[in-house]
C-alpha positions as CSV (number, residue, x, y, z in Angstrom):
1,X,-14.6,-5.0,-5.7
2,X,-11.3,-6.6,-5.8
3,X,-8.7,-5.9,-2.5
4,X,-6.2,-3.5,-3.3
5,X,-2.8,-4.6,-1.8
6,X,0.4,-2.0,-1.0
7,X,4.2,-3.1,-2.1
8,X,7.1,-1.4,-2.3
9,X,7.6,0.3,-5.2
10,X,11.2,-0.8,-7.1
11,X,13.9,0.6,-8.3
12,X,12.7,0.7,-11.9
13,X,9.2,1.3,-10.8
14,X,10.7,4.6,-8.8
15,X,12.7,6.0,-11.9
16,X,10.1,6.2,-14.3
17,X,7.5,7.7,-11.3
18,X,9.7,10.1,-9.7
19,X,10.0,11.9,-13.6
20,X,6.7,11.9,-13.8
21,X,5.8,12.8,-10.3
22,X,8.2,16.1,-11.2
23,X,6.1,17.1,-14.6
24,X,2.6,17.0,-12.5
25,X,4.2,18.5,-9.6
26,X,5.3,21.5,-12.4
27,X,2.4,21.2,-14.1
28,X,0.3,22.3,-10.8
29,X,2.6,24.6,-9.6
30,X,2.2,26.7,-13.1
31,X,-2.0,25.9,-13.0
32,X,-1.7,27.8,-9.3
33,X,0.4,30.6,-10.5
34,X,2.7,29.8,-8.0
35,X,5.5,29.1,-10.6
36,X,6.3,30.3,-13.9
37,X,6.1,27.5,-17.0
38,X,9.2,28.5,-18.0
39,X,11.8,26.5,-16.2
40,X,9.0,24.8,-14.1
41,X,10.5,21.3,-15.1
42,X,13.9,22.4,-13.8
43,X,12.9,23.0,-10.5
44,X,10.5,20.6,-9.5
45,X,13.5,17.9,-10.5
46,X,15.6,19.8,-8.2
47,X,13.5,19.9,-5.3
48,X,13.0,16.4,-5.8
49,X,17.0,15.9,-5.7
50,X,17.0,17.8,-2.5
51,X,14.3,16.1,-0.4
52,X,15.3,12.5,-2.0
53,X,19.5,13.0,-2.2
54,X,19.6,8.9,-1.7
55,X,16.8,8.0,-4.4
56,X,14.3,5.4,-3.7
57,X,17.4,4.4,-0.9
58,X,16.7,8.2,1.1
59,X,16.0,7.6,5.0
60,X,12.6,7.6,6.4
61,X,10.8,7.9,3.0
62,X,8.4,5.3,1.7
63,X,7.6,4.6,-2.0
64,X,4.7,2.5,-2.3
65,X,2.9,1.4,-5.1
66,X,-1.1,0.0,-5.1
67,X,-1.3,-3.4,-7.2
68,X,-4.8,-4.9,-7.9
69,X,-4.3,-8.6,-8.9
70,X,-0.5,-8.2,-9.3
71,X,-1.3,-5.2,-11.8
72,X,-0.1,-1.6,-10.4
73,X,-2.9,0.9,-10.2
74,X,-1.2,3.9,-7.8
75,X,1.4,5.1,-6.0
76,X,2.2,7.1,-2.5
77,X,5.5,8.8,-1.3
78,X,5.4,9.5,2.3
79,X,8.0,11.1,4.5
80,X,8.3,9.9,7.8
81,X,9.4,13.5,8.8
82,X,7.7,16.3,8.4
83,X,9.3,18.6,5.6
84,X,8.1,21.6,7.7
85,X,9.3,20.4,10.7
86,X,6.1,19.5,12.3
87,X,6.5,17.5,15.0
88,X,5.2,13.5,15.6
89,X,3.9,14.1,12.1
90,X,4.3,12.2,8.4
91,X,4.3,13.9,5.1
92,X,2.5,12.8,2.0
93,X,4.4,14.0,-1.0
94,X,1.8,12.0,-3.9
95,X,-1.1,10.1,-4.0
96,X,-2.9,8.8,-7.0
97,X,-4.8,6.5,-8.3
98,X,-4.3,5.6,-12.0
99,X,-7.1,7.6,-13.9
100,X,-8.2,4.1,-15.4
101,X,-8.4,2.5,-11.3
102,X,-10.0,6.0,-9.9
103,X,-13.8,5.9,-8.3
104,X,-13.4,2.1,-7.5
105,X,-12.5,2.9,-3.6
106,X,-8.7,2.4,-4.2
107,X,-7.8,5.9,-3.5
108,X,-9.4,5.5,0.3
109,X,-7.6,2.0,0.3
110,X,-4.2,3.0,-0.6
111,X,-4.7,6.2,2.0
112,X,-5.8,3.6,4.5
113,X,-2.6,1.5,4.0
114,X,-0.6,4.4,3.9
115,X,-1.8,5.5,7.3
116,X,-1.1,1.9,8.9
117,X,2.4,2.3,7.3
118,X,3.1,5.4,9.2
119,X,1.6,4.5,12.3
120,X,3.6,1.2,12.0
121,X,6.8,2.9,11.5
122,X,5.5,5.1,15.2
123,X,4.6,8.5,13.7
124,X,1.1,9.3,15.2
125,X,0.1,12.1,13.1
126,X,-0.2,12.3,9.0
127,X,-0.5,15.9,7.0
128,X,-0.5,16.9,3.4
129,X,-1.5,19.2,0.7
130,X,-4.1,19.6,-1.9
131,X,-4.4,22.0,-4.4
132,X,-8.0,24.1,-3.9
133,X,-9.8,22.9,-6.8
134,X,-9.0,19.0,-6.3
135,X,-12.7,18.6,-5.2
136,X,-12.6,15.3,-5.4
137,X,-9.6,14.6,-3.3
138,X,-10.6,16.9,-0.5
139,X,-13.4,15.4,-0.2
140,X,-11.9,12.0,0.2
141,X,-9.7,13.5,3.0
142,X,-12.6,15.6,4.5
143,X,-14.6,11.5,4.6
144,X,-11.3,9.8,6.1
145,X,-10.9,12.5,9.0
146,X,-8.7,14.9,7.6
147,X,-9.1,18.5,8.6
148,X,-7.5,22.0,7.3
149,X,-4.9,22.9,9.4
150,X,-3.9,26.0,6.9
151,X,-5.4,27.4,3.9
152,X,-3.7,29.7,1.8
153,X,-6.4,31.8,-0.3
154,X,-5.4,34.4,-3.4
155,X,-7.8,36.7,-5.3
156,X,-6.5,37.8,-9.1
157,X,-6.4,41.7,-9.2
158,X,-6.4,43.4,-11.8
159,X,-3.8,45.9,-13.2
160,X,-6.4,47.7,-15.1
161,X,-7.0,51.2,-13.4
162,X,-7.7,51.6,-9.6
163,X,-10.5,50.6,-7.6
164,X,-12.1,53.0,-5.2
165,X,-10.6,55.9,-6.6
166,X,-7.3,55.4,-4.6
167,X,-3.8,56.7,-5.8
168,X,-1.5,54.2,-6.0
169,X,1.2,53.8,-3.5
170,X,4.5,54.5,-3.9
171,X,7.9,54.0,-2.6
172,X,9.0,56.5,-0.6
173,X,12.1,58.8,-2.2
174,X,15.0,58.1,-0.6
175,X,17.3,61.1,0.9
176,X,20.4,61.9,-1.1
């Protein structure tokens, strides 16, 4: 296998990622149900304006991007900070592989450099977020010594009659 080497990622580079990085970022916040498609676009761009006001240029934020021989397979954007507040603890924002690159080891690679990066920069804990039905990715945290730390869980119910033969609640009338 060849080495996977970690550089930052330039200016150009950035522009054409952090578009990108918006539309999935949409695109999986619709496939959750956590957001509606409609104006999905719109607001993943804006949170990206908010957490990045300076760009590629924003404090304590790290744009990397994986290169096999000189070619660019990935990229990683990790926060120094914690966007929560978490303390002593580093953020990654995205992770990939390029689908061509992906079940070549690169993906533990580029998480392995990331988390040298961080621990460089003096931040001695790392945290992030996968979606539930990313098997593939929680399993490649589960193998590098990642462990849930929450876990949000939602069941679909339906609007079709009641179950269990309980009225449905109401609000309570308000006094005049």
């Amino acid at each position: 296998m060849t080495a996977l080497g970690v550089r930052p990622m330039t200016v150009d580079e950035f522009v054409g990622w952090q578009r990108a990085s918006a539309e999935a970022f949409a695109r999986h916040q619709v496939a959750a149900g956590t957001w509606a498609e409609d104006g999905a676009l719109e607001r993943a761009l804006e949170a990206n304006e908010a957490t990045l006001p300076a760009g590629i240029a924003t404090e304590r934020m790290l744009f990397l991007r994986a290169v096999v021989d000189e070619r660019p397979v990935g990229h990683a954007w990790v926060g120094l900070d914690h966007p929560r507040g978490a303390v002593d603890c580093a953020f990654i924002y995205d992770i990939e592989i390029d689908e061509p690159w992906r079940g070549r080891g690169y993906g533990r690679m580029l998480l392995a450099a990331l988390e040298d990066a961080v621990r460089e920069a003096g931040v001695p804990s790392l945290e992030l977020n996968v979606h539930g039905g990313n098997a593939t990715a929680i399993s490649l945290y589960e193998s590098a010594g990642y462990a849930v730390v929450t876990q949000q869980m939602r069941k679909t119910l339906s609007t079709r009659g009641r179950i269990g033969g309980l009225p449905p609640l109401r609000a309570p009338e308000r006094a005049p």
